[in-house]
VEXPA-230947 format. One record per residue (C-alpha): residue in one letter; x, y, z. Coordinates in steps of 0.02 Angstrom, whole numbers, plus 50000, padded with zeros to 5 digits. Example, Ala and Ser with C-alpha at 12.3 -4.5 7.8 and 13.67 -1.06 7.14 Angstrom:
<node aa="A" xx="50615" yy="49775" zz="50390"/>
<node aa="S" xx="50684" yy="49947" zz="50357"/>
***
This chain:
<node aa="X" xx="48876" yy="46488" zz="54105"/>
<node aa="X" xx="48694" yy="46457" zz="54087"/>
<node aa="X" xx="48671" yy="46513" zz="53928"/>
<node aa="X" xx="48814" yy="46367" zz="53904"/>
<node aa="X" xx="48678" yy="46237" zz="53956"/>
<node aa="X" xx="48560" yy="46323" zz="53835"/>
<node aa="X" xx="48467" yy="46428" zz="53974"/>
<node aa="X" xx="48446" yy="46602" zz="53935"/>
<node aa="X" xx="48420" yy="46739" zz="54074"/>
<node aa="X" xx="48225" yy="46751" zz="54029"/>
<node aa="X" xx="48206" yy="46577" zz="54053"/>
<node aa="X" xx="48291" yy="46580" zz="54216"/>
<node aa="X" xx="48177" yy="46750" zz="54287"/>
<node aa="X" xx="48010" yy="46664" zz="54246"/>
<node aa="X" xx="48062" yy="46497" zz="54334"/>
<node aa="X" xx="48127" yy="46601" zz="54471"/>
<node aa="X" xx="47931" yy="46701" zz="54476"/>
<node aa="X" xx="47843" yy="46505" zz="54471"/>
<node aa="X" xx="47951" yy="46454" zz="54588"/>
<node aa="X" xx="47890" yy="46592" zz="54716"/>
<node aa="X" xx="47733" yy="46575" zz="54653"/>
<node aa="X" xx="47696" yy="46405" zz="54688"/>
<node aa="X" xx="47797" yy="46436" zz="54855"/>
<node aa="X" xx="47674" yy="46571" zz="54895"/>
<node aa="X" xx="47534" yy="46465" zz="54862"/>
<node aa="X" xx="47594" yy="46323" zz="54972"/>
<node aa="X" xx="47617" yy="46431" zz="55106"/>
<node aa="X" xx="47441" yy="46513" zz="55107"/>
<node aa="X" xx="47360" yy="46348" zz="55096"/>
<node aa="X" xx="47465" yy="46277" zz="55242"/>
<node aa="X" xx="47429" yy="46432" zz="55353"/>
<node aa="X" xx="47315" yy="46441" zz="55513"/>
<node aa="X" xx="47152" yy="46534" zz="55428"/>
<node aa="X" xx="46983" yy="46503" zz="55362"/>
<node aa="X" xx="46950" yy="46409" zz="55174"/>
<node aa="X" xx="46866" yy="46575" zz="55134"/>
<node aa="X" xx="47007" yy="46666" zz="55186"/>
<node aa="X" xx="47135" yy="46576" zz="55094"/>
<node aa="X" xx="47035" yy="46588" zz="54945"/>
<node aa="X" xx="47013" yy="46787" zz="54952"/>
<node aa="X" xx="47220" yy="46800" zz="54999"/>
<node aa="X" xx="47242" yy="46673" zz="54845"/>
<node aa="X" xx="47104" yy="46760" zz="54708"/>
<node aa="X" xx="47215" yy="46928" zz="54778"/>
<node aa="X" xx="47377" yy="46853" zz="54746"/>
<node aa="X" xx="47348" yy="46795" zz="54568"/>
<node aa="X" xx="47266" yy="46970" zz="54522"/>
<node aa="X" xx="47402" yy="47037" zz="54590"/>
<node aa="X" xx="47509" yy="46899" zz="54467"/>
<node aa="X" xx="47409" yy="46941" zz="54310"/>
<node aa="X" xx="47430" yy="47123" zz="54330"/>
<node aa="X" xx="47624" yy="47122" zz="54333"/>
<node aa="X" xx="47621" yy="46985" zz="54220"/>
<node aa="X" xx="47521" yy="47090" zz="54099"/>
<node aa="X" xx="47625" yy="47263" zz="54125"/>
<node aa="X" xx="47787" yy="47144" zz="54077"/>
<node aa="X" xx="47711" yy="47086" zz="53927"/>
<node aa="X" xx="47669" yy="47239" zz="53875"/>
<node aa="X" xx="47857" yy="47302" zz="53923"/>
<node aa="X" xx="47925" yy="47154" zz="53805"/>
<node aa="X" xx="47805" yy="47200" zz="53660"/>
<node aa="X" xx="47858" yy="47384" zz="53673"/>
<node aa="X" xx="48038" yy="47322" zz="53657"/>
<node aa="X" xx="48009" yy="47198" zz="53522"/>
<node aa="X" xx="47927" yy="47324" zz="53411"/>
<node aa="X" xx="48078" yy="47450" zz="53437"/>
<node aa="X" xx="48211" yy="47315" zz="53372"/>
<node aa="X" xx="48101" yy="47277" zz="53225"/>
<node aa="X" xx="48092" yy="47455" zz="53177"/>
<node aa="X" xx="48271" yy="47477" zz="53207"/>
<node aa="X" xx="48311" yy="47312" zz="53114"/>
<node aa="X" xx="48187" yy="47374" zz="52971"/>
<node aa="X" xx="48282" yy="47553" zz="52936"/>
<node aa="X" xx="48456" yy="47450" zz="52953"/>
<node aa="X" xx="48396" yy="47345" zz="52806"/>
<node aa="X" xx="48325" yy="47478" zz="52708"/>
<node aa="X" xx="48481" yy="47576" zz="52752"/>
<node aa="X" xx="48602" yy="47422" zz="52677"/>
<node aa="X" xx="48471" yy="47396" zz="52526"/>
<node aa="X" xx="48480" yy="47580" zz="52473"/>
<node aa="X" xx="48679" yy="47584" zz="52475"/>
<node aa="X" xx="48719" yy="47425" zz="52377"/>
<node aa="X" xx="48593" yy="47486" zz="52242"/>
<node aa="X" xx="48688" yy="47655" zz="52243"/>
<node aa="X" xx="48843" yy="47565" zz="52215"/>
<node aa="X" xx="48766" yy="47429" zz="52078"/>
<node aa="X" xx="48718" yy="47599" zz="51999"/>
<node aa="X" xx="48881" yy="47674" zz="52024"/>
<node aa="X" xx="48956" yy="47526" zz="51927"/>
<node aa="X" xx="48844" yy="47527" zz="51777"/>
<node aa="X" xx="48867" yy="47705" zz="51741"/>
<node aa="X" xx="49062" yy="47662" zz="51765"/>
<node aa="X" xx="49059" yy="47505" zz="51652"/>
<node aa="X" xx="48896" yy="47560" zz="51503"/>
<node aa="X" xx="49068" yy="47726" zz="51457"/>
<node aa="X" xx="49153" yy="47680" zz="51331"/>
<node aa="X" xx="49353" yy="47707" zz="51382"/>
***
């Protein structure tokens, strides 16, 4: 159904993760401790962030090169059997019957 509306299930996950982001955010900065304190729990939090954030993208590249190799020896597959069978037909049409 969301994919109707032209959202796509990545789209959705990464609003989700700003949404609790930001949420998180708000709520340190409206909590009962010290400016310095909210700054150390917020520099922790967005380390925290960057290192997921960093382990997915390197999840997402890992999977993107797979399909491209996979899609590469497909094509190479296909390209290999229609020139066998162009071949095929030569030899079949260059005898004389």
């Amino acid at each position: 159904m969301s994919e109707e509306r032209g959202y796509g299930a990545g789209g959705l996950f990464v609003a989700f993760v700003a949404g609790g982001l930001i949420g998180a955010g708000l709520a340190l900065l409206y909590a009962p401790v010290t400016g310095k304190e909210a700054r150390k729990k917020i520099g922790d939090l967005a380390g925290d962030m960057r290192t997921k954030a960093e382990g997915m993208a390197d999840d997402v590249k890992g999977r993107v090169e797979s399909f491209i190799n996979e899609e590469k020896s497909v094509v190479k597959a296909a390209y290999e059997a229609g020139r066998e069978a162009m071949e095929k037909e030569r030899t079949r049409f260059a005898k004389p019957e």
